[in-house]
N, C-alpha and C positions, 0 to 999 in steps of 0.2 A: 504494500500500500504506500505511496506517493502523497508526502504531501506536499499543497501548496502553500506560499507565502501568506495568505488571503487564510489559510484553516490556521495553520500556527499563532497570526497574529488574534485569530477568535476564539481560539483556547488559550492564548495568554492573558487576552481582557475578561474573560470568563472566570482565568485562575485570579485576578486581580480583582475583580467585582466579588466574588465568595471570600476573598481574605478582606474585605472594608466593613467596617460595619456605621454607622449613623449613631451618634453620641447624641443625646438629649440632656439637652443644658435648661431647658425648661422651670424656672425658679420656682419653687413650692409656693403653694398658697393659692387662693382663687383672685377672679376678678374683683366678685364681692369685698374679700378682703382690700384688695387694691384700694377700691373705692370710698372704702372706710376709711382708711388710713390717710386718705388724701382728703377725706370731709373732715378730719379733726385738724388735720395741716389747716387748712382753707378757713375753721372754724377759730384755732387760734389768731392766725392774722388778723381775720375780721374782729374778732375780741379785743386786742390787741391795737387796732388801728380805730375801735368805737370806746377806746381807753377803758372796755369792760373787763376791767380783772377777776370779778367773781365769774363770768362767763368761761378768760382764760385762764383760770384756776382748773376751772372743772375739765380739763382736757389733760391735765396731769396727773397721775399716781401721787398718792401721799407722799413726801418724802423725799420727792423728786428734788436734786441739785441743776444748779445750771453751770457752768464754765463760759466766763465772758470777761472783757477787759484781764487777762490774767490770774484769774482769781476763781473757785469752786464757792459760790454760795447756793444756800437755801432758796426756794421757790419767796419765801415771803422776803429777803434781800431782793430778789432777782425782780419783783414786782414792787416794792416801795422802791428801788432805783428808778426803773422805767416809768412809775407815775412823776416821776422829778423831769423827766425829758418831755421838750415838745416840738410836737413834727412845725420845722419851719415854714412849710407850706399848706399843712392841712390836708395834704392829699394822704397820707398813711402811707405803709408799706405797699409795694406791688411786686406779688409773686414772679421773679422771670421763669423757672423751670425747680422742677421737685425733680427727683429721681429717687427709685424705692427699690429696697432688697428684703424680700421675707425668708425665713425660714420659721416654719410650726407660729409659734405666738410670739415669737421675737421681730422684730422689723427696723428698719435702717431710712433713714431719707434724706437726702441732703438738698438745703431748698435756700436759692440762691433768690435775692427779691432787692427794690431797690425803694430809698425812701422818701420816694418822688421825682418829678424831675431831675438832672440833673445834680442829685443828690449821692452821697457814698452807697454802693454795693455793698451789702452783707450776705455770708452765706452760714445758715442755721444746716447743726446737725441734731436729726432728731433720733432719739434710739423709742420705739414704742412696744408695748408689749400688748396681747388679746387679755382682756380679763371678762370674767362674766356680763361685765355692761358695756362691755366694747374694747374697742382698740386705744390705749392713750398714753400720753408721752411719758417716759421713766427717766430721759434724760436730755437737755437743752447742750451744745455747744453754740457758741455767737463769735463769729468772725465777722470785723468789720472790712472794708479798705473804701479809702477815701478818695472823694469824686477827683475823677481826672488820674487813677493812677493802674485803670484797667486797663488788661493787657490787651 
């Protein structure tokens, strides 16, 4: 039996197609969750930006620390600070882009927003966890950078 060029090269893509296989990177958790997770995001700002702290209280775990200007404080530092600041222009925070990683009840987002016009970029790290009444933040990081010095 004879082969040709034409049979060899379709049993070598044949022997190469059975040795591949398709890896699923597919991140755990549902869309629902997704969505959740992005409505407490979406729900702090707006708290946050209608200066309601009892509103964005309730989207945190008890206990909850924040990490901002250098420093780990409590949830009630982290909100008697930010009632002392006031937005220069009135417009609030404006989310530019979230991005989320789940695994089981644990969740990651990091959500970059600007505070107003032409105002400093900050990018929030939010760590949340699933509990019985939802999804809600466990822990704040606050990176600022200042207008005019984005890359």
């Amino acid at each position: 039996m004879r082969l040709t060029l034409h049979t060899i090269a379709g049993l070598a893509t044949l022997g190469l197609l059975a040795a591949c296989r398709i890896e699923d990177h597919t991140p755990a958790g549902s869309r629902s969750d997704e969505s959740a997770i992005r409505a407490v995001v979406a729900d702090y700002i707006r708290a946050i930006n209608a200066r309601d702290w009892t509103a964005a209280r309730a989207d945190f775990l008890p206990g909850t620390t924040v990490d901002y200007s250098h420093a780990t404080v409590s949830l009630d530092q982290f909100f008697k600070d930010l009632g002392q600041v006031t937005d220069s222009d009135g417009t609030g925070r404006q989310l530019l882009r979230l991005d989320l990683r789940q695994v089981g009840d644990l969740a990651a987002g990091w959500g970059a927003y600007r505070m107003g016009p032409g105002a400093s970029v900050a990018m929030n790290h939010f760590v949340l966890r699933k509990t019985p009444d939802g999804w809600r933040i466990a822990h704040l990081s606050v990176a600022r950078l200042q207008a005019g010095l984005e890359p």
